[in-house]
C-alpha positions as CSV (number, residue, x, y, z in Angstrom):
1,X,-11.9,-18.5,15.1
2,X,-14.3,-21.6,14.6
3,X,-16.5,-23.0,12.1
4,X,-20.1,-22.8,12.4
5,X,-19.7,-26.3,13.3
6,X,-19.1,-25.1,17.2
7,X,-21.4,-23.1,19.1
8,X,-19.6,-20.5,21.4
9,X,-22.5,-19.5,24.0
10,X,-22.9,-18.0,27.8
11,X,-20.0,-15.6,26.9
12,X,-18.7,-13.1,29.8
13,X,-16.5,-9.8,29.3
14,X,-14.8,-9.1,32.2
15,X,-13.0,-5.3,32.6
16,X,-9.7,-5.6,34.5
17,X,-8.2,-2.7,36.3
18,X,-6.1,-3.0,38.9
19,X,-7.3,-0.5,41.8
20,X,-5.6,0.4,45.4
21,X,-8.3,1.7,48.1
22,X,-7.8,3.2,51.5
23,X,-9.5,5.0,53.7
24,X,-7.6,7.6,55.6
25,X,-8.0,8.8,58.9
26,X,-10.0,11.8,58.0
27,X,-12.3,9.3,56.4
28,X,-12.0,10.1,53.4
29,X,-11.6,7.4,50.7
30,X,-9.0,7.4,48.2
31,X,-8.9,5.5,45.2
32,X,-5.7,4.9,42.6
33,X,-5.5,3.5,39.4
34,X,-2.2,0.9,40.1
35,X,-1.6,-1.1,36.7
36,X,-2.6,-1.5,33.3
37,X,-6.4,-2.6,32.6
38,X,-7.0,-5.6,30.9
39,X,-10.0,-7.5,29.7
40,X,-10.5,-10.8,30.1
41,X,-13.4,-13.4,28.1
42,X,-14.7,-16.8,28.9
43,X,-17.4,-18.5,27.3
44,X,-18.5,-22.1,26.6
45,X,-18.2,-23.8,23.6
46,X,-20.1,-27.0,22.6
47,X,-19.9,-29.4,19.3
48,X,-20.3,-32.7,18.6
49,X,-17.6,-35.5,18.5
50,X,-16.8,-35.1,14.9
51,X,-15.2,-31.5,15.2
52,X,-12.7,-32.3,17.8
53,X,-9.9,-32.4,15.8
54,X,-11.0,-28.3,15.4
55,X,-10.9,-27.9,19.6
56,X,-8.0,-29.9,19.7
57,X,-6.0,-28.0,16.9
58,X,-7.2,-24.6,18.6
59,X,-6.0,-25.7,22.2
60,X,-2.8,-27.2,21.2
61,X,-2.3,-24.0,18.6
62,X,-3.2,-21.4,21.9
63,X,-2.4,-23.4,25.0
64,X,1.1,-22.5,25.5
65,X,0.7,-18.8,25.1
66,X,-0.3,-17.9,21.4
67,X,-2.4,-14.7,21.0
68,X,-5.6,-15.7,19.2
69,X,-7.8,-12.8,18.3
70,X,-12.0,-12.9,19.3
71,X,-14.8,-10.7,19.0
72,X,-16.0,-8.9,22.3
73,X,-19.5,-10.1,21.6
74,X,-22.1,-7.2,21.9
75,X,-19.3,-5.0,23.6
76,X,-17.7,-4.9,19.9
77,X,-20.6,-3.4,18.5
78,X,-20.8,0.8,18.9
79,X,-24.6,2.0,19.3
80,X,-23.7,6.0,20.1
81,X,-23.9,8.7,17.6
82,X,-20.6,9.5,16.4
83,X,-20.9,8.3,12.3
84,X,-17.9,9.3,10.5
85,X,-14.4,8.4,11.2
86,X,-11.7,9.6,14.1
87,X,-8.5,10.5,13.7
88,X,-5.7,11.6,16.0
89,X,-4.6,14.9,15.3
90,X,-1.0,14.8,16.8
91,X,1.1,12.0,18.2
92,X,0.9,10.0,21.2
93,X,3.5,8.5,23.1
94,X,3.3,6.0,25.2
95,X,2.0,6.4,28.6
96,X,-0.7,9.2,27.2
97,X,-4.1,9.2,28.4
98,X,-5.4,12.3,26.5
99,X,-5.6,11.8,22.8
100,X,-6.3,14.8,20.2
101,X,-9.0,14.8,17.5
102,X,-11.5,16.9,16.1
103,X,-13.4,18.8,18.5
104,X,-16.8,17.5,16.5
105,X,-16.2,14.1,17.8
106,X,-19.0,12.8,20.1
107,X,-17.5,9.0,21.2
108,X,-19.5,8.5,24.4
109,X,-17.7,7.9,28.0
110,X,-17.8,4.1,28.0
111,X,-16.8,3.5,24.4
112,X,-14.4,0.7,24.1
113,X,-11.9,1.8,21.3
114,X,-8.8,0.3,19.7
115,X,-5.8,2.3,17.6
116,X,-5.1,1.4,14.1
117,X,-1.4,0.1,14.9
118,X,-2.3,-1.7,17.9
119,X,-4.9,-4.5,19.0
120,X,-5.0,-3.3,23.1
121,X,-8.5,-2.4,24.0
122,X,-8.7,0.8,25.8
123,X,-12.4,2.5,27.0
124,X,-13.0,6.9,26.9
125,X,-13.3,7.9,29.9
126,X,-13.5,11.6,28.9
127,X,-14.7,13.6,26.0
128,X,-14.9,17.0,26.7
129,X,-16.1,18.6,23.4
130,X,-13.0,20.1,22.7
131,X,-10.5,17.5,20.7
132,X,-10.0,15.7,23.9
133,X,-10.6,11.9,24.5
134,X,-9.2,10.5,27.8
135,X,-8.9,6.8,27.7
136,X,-8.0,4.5,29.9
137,X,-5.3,2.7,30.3
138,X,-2.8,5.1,29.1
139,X,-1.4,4.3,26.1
140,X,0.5,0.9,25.6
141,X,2.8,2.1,22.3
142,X,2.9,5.0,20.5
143,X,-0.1,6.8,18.4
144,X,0.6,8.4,15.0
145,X,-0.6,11.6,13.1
146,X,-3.5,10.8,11.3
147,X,-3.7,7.4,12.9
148,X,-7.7,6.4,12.8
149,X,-9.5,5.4,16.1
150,X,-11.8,2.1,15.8
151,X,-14.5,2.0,18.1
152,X,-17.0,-0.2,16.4
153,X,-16.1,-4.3,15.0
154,X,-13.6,-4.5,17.9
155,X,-11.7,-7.7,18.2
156,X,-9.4,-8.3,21.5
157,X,-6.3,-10.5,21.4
158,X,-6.3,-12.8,23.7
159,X,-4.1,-15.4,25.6
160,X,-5.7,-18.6,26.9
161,X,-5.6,-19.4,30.4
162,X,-5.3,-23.1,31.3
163,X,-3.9,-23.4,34.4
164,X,-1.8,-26.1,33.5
165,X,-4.8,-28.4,32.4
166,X,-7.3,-28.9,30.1
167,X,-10.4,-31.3,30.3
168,X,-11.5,-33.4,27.4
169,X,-14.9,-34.9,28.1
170,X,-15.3,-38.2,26.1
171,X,-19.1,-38.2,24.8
172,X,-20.8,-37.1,22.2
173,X,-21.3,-33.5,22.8
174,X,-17.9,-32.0,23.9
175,X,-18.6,-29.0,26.1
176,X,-15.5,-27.1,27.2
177,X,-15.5,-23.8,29.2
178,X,-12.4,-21.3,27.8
179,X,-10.7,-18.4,29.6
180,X,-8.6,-16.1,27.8
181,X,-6.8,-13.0,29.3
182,X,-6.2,-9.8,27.0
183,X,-2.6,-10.1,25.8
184,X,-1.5,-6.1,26.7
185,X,1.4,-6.3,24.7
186,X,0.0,-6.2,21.4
């Protein structure tokens, strides 16, 4: 996304997921799931005077709504125990939260994961030894047969959010904070 020439630093993953909450007058609490998750990233990013033509080109390139795609810092990298590679055994349509594969597969609860044919981000919520992952959100489009299941290297598209205005400081290290929300329909 940028040279080596910027320093990207004090980076923040933030999970999404819209959630209604009431308490009933038995007093029990009850908790839905109401929308799709979505990540969201902010970080700083500091270089000196002589890149800004690079910032500029990147905010004027992504500040009216182009995706640009970005690493989810240590969230990208998987640390669990599952080596070899995961595959969907059937299909998928959209609006699924319970995905097939082999029964061997040992992706932890808490795995961020992506599909082959799609960037959204999705996180197991389930695995229970069997062939079935549940993810969460349910599935944004469609999962094919043999379709493999990335869960380590995983890179979010994302949609910067300026709020109508962005801040160029004039010195001679340019420090800008940038907040991008996941774009869910890719």
């Amino acid at each position: 996304m940028f040279s080596k020439n910027i320093l990207i630093s004090d980076f923040i993953l933030t999970d999404n997921h819209p959630v209604y909450q009431n308490q009933s007058w038995t007093g029990q609490l009850i908790t839905r799931q109401t929308g799709v998750g979505y990540y969201s990233i902010q970080f700083k990013i500091q270089a000196t005077k002589q890149c800004r033509a690079e910032l500029q080109q990147f905010i004027t390139e992504h500040g009216f709504g182009k995706p640009f795609s970005h690493s989810l810092g240590w969230y990208s990298e998987y640390t669990g125990q599952q080596e070899s590679t995961v595959q969907c055994l059937s299909l998928a349509s959209v609006g699924t939260y319970v995905i097939k594969v082999q029964p061997q597969t040992v992706l932890e609860v808490g795995t961020l994961i992506q599909f082959t044919n799609h960037r959204k981000i999705y996180k197991i919520i389930g695995n229970d030894g069997m062939g079935n992952l549940s993810i969460f959100p349910s599935l944004r489009k469609p999962v094919q047969i043999s379709e493999n299941i990335k869960f380590n290297n995983i890179y979010g598209t994302f949609i910067l959010q300026t709020d109508g205005k962005i801040d160029f400081n004039s010195e001679n290290i340019i420090i800008m904070n940038i907040k991008a929300i996941e774009d869910v329909t890719g």
